[in-house]
C-alpha positions as CSV (number, residue, x, y, z in Angstrom):
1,X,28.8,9.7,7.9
2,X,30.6,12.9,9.0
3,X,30.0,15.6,6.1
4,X,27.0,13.8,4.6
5,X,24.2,16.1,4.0
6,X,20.5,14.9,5.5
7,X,19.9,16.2,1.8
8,X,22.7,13.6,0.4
9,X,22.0,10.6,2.8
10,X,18.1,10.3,1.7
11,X,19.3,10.8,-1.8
12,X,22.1,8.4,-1.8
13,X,19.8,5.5,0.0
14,X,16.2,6.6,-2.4
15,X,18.8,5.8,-5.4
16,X,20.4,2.7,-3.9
17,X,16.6,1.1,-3.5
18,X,15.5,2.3,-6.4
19,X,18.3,0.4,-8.4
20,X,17.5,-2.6,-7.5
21,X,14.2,-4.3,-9.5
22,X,11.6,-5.2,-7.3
23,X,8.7,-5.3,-9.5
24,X,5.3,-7.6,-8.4
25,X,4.2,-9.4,-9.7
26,X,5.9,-11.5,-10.1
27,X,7.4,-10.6,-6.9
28,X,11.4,-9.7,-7.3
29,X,11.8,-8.3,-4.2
30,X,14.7,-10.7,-2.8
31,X,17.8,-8.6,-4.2
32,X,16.7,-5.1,-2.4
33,X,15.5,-7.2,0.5
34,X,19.3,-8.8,1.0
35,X,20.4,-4.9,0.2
36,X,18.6,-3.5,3.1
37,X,19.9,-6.4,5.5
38,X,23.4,-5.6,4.5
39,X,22.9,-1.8,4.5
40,X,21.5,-1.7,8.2
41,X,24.0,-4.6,9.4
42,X,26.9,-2.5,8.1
43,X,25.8,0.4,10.1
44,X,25.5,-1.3,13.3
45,X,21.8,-2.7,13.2
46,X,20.9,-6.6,13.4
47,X,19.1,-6.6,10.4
48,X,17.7,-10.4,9.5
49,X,16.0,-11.9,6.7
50,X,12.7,-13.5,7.6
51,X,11.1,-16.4,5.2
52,X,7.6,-16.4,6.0
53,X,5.6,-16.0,3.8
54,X,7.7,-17.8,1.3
55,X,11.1,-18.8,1.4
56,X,12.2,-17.1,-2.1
57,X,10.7,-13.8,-1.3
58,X,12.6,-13.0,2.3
59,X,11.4,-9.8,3.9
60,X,13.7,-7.8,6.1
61,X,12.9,-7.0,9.8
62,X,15.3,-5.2,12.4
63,X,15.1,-4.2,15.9
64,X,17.3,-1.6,17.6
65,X,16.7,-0.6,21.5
66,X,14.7,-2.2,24.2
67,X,12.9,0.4,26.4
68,X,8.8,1.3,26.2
69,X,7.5,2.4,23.9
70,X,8.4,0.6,20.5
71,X,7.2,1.9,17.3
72,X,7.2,0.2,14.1
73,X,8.4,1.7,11.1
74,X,7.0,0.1,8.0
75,X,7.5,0.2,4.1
76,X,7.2,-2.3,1.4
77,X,9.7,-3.3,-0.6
78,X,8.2,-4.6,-4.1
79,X,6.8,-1.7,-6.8
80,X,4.5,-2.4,-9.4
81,X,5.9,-3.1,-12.8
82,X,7.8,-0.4,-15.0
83,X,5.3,-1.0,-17.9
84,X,6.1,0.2,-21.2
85,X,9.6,1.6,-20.9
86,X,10.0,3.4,-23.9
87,X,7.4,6.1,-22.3
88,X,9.9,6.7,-19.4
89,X,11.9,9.8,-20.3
90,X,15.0,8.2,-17.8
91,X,15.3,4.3,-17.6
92,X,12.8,3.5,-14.4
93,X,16.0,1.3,-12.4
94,X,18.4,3.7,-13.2
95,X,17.7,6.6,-10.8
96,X,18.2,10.3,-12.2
97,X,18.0,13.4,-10.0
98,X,16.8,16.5,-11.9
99,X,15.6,19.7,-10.0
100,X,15.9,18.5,-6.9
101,X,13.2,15.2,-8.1
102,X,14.8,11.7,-7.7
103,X,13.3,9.7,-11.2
104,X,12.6,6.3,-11.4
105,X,9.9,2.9,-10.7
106,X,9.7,3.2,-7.0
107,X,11.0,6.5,-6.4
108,X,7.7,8.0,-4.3
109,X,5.9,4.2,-3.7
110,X,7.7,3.6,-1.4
111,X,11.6,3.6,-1.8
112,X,11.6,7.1,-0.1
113,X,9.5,6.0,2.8
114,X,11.6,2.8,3.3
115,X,14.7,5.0,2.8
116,X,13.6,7.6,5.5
117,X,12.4,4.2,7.8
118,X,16.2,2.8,7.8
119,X,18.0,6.4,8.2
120,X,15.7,6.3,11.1
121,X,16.5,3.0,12.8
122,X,20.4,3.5,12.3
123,X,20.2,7.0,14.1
124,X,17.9,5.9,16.8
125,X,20.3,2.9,17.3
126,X,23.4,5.6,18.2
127,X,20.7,7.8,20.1
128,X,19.4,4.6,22.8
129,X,23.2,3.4,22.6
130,X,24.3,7.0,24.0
131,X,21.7,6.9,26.4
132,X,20.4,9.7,24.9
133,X,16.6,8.2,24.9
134,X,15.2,5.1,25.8
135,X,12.4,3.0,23.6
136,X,12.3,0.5,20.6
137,X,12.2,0.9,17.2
138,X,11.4,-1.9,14.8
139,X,11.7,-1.8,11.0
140,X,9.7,-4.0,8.3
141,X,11.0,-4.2,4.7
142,X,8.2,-5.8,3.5
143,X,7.3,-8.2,0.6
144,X,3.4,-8.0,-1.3
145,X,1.8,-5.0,-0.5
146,X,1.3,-3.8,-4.0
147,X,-0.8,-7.1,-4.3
148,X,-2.6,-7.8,-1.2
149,X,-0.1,-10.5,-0.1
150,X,0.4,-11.1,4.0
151,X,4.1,-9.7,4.2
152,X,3.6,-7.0,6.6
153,X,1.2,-9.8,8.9
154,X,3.9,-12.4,8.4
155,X,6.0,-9.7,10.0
156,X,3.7,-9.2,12.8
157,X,3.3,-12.6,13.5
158,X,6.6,-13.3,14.0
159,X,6.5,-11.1,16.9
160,X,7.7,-7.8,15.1
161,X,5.4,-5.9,16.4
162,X,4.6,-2.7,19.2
163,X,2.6,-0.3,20.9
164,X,2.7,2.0,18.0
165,X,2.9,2.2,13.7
166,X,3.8,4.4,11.0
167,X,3.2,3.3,7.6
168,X,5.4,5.6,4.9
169,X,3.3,5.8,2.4
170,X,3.9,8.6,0.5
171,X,0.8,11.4,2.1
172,X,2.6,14.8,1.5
173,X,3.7,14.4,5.4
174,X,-0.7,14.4,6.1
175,X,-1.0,12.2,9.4
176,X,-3.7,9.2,8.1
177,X,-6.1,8.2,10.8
178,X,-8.2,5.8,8.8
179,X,-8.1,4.6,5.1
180,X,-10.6,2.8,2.3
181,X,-11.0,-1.0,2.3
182,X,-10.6,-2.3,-1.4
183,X,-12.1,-5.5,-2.6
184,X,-12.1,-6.9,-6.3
185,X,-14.8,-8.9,-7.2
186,X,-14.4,-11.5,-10.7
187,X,-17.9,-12.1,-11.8
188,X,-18.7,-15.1,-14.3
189,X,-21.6,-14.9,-16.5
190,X,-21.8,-18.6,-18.1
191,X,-23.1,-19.2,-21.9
192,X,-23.1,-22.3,-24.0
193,X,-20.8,-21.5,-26.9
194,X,-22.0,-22.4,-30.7
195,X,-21.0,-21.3,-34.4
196,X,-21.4,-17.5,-34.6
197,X,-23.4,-18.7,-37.9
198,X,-26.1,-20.3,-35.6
199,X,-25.8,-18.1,-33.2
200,X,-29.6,-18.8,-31.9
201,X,-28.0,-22.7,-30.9
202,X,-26.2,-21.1,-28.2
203,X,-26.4,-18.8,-25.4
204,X,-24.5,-15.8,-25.7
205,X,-22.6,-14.8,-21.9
206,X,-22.0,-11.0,-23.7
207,X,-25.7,-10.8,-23.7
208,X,-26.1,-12.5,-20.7
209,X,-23.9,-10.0,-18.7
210,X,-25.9,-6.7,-20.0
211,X,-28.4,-7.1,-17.0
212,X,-25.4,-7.8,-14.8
213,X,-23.6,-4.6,-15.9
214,X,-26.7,-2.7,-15.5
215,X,-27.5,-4.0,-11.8
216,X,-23.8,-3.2,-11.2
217,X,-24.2,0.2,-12.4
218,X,-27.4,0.7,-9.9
219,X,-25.0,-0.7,-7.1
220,X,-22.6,1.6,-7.4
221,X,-25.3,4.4,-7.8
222,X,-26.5,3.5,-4.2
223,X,-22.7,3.2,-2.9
224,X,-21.6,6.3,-3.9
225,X,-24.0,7.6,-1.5
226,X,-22.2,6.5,1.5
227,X,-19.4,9.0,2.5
228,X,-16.7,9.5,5.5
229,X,-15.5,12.5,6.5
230,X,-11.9,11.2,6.5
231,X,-12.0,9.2,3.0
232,X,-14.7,10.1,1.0
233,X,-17.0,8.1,-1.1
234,X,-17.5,4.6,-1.5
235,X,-16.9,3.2,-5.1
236,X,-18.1,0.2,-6.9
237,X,-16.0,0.2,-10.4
238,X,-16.3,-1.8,-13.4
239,X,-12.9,-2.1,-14.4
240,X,-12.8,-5.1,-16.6
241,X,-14.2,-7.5,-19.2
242,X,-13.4,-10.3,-20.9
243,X,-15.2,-12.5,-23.2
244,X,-14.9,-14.6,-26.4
245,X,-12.2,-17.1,-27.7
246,X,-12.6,-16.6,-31.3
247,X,-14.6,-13.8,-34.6
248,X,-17.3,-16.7,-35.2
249,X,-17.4,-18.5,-31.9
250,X,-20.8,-17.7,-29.5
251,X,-19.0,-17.2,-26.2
252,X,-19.4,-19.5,-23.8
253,X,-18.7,-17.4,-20.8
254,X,-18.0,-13.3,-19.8
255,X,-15.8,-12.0,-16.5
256,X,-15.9,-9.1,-15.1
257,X,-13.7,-7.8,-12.4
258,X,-15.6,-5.5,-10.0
259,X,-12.9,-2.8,-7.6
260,X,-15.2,-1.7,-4.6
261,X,-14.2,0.5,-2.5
262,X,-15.1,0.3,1.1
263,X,-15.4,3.0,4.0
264,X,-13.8,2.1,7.3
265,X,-16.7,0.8,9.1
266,X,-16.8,-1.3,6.5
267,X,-16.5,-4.8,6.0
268,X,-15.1,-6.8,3.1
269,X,-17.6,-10.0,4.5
270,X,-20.7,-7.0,4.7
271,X,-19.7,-6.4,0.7
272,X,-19.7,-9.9,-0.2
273,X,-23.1,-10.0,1.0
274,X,-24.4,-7.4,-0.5
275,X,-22.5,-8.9,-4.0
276,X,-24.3,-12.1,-3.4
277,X,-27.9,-10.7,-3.0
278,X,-27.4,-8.1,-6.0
279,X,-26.5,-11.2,-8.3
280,X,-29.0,-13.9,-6.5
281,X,-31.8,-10.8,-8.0
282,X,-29.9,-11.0,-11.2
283,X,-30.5,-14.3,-11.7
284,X,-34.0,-14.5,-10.5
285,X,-35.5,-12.1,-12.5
286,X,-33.1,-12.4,-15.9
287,X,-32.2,-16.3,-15.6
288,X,-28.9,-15.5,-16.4
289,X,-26.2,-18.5,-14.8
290,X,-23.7,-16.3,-12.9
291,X,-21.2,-17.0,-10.1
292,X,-18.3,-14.7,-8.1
293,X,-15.5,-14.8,-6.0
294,X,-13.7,-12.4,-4.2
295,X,-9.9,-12.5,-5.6
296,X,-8.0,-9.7,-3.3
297,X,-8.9,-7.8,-0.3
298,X,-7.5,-5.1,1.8
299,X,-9.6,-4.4,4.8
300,X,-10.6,-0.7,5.8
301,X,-8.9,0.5,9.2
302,X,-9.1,3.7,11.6
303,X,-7.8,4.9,15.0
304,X,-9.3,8.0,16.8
305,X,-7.9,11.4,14.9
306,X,-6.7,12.4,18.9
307,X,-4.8,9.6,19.5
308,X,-1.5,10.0,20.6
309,X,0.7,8.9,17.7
310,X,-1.7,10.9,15.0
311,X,-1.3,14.3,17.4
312,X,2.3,13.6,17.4
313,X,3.0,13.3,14.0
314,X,1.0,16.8,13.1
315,X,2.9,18.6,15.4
316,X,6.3,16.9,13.8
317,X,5.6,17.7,10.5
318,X,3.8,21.3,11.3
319,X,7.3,22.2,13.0
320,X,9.2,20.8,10.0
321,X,7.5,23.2,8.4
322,X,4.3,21.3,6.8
323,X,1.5,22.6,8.2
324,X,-1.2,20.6,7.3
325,X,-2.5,19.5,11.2
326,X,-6.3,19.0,10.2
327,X,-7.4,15.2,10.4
328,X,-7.2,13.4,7.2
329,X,-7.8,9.4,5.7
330,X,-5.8,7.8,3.0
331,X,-8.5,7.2,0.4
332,X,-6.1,4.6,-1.0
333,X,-5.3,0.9,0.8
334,X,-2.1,0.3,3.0
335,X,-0.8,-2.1,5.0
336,X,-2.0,0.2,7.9
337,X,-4.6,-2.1,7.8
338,X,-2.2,-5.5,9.4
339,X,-0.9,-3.0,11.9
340,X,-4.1,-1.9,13.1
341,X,-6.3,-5.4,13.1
342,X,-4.2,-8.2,13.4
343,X,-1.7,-6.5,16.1
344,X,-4.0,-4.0,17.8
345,X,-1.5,-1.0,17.5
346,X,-2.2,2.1,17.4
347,X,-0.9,3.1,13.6
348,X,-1.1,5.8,11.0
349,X,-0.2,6.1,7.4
350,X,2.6,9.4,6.9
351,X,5.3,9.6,4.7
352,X,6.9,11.9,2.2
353,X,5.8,12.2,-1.6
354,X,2.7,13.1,-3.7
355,X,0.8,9.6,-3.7
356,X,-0.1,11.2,-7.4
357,X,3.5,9.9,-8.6
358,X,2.8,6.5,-7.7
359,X,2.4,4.1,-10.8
360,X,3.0,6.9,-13.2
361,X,5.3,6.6,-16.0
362,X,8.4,9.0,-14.9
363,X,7.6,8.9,-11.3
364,X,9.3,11.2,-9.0
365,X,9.6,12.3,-5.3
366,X,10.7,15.0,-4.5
367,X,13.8,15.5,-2.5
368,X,13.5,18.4,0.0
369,X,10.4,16.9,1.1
370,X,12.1,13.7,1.7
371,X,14.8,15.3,3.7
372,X,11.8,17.1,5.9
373,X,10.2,13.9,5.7
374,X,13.1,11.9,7.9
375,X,13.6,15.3,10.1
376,X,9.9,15.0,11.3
377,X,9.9,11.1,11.8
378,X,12.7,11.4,13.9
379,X,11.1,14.8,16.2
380,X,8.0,12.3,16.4
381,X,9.9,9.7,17.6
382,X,11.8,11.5,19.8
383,X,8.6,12.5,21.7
384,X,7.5,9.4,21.8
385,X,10.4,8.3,23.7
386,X,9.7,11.2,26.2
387,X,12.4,13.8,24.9
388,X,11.1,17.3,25.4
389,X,13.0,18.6,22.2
């Protein structure tokens, strides 16, 4: 819009997505997804609603241009929940900017991101229609990240898809060239209940699951000694228990929930593995009755730190002013992972925000950085399309 500020248009848009609820679970993301289809088709871009995975939770995918190469731009669309709201100094879905920060559930993971994606697409759309560049860029506003669900490979499957990826994740403009795996493990430890009076008639699982805990503990000992460059350590967290249905009731059965972190390399069907022989030990040598399944997974992924997208993006964001340019991993999990295995792209994770805000009560992102943010994405993308600029 003539007179808009780059400052005022990522602003405006940020505040628009944040607005609208999207928490998930249980998975709201419908109303911001039937925004952004609206909002892109208004400025020019076929923007459609795709069904897949399910038919009450549409995603939105758009396509503008049709020259080599085409680059997807990527963001999710649902934000965990707000949590206990009276610890928010702002309401979370009622956006507030302060100091140059735009507040609210959403704000940095990854309205911002998705924001900066769209501003993207529309200007790219006026740039191939001038004939000022020639490629493809594709946009996914997609559903279940925050909970491992296959939006972004729904996506990808229905032939949304390119040579290259950027995930905006919020990484402080750092180009991502690889990123942990995550796997959560639940762990039942079986007991025969009985009256807490005779408590010798039963087996107690809370006793049963001490030499699980302990072998667990040993596990992630050893883990911890496996380390990337790029990402770090490897992690196998304890990070829930639950046991017992009543005071004077023997319980008849403890879960745990395991969160292991995985290096890329890395395989979620290598941890299983080495969960199912740790436990098989377990029960071998303590005679404890205990079973697991693997509830969620999101699989490591890397690319080469020279390849052409992740050189690209540096030099973007160093002339934008960020000069961070050394090679760098998300030590989080992204849906880098979809782009990467089941399309064979070439992808990174980069986007604008501290990835510190994200879940936080009064989470923020900060403006300037989102307005260098969309600067850089689109002096990355105009290289890509072979401009010289």
């Amino acid at each position: 819009m003539t007179g808009t500020t780059t400052r005022e248009r990522v602003a405006d848009l940020t505040a628009e997505l944040v607005a609208r609820e999207s928490e998930n679970p249980p998975g709201n993301e419908a109303d911001v997804a039937a925004f952004a289809r609206d909002w892109l088709r208004d400025r020019g871009v076929d923007a459609t609603l795709v069904r897949e995975p399910y038919e009450d939770r549409p995603q939105v995918a758009a396509v503008v241009g049709d020259g080599d190469p085409t680059v997807v731009l990527n963001g999710h669309l649902d934000v965990v929940p707000a949590g206990d709201r009276e610890q928010w100094t702002h309401p979370p879905y009622d956006p507030v900017v302060e100091a140059g920060r735009l507040y609210g559930r959403g704000s940095v993971d990854m309205k911002a991101g998705v924001a900066v994606a769209m501003l993207a697409t529309v200007d790219f759309r006026e740039r191939f229609e001038a004939g000022e560049l020639s490629g493809t860029v594709v946009f996914h506003g997609a559903i279940g990240e925050e909970t491992a669900e296959p939006g972004t490979k729904a996506l990808l499957e229905a032939g949304y898809d390119g040579e290259y990826g950027v995930v905006l994740e919020p990484t402080g403009l750092r180009t991502a060239t690889s990123e942990k795996g995550l796997a959560w493990y639940e762990i039942t430890v079986a007991g025969d209940p009985s009256h807490a009076s005779r408590p010798d008639q039963g087996v107690n699982a809370i006793q049963h699951a001490r030499p699980v805990l302990d072998a667990l503990a040993a596990y992630d000992r050893r883990v911890r000694e496996r380390t990337d460059d790029l990402v770090g350590r490897a992690y196998a967290t304890v990070t829930e228990f639950e046991a017992g249905t009543k005071e004077n009731v023997v319980p008849e059965r403890a879960v745990l929930t395991v969160d292991r972190r995985f290096l890329p390399g890395e395989s979620a069907a290598e941890i299983d593995a080495e969960i199912d022989d740790l436990l098989t030990d377990v029960e071998r040598e303590h005679g404890v009755d205990v079973s697991w399944r693997r509830t969620r997974t999101y699989e490591s992924a890397e690319i080469p730190v020279d390849s052409r997208i992740a050189e690209v993006f540096r030099a973007a964001s160093a002339a934008e002013g960020d000069a961070t340019t050394e090679p760098w991993g998300v030590r989080a999990s992204t849906d880098v992972r979809n782009l990467v295995h089941d399309a064979g792209m070439e992808a990174i994770t980069w986007g604008p925000g501290d990835l510190a805000q994200a879940h936080t009560f009064d989470e923020h992102v900060d403006l300037a950085e989102v307005e260098t943010g969309l600067d850089a994405l689109e002096r990355a993308l105009a290289t890509l399309f072979g401009s010289d600029d």
